[in-house]
C-alpha positions, 0 to 999 in steps of 0.5 A: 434245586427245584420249584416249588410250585408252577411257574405263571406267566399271567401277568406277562402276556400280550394278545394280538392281531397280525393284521393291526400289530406286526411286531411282536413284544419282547417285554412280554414272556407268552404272546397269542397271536391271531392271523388275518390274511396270507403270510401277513408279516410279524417280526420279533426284536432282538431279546432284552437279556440273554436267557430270555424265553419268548413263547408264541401261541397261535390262538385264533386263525383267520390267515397265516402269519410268518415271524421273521426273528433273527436266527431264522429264515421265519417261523410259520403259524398257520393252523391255531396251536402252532407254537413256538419257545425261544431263547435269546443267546446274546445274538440271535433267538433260537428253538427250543420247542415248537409244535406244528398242529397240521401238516406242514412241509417245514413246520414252524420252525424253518433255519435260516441258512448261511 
């Protein structure tokens, strides 16, 4: 099987400030997402059905923001172009793709452990 042409998501986005909304939507496939202060808080609700993508863009920096999804310790986005792609299992939202665009000691992804 194949696609027959690109897949767009245009209709499925949400654009938002860490420092007026700290959750972020799960009805929506791609947020961008801009921080405003130090390790202002955002959270990510449990997925809606399994399979689901989440893909998150850190767009405009203005401070640091950290995810707290179910699964994971948190997600870092500090420099605009962090990203992150995750999947929802049923019970927990894993990593698929991340990218750190600056140094990191972690990168965006940081496993919670048991």
């Amino acid at each position: 099987n194949n696609l027959p042409s690109f897949i767009g998501f245009s209709n499925s986005t949400e654009d938002i400030s860490s420092a007026t909304q700290t959750a972020i939507s799960v009805t929506t496939a791609i947020t961008f997402l801009e921080t405003t202060g130090t390790n202002a808080a955002t959270t990510l609700a449990d997925g809606t059905v399994v399979g689901q993508i989440k893909i998150i863009v850190h767009d405009t920096a203005g401070g640091t923001s950290e995810l707290t999804p179910v699964g994971y310790a948190d997600l870092d986005f500090a420099t605009v172009g962090d990203t992150a792609v995750l999947m929802w299992t049923g019970t927990a939202w894993v990593g698929l793709a991340s990218h750190a665009a600056a140094l990191d000691d972690n990168g965006v992804f940081e496993k919670q452990t048991d």
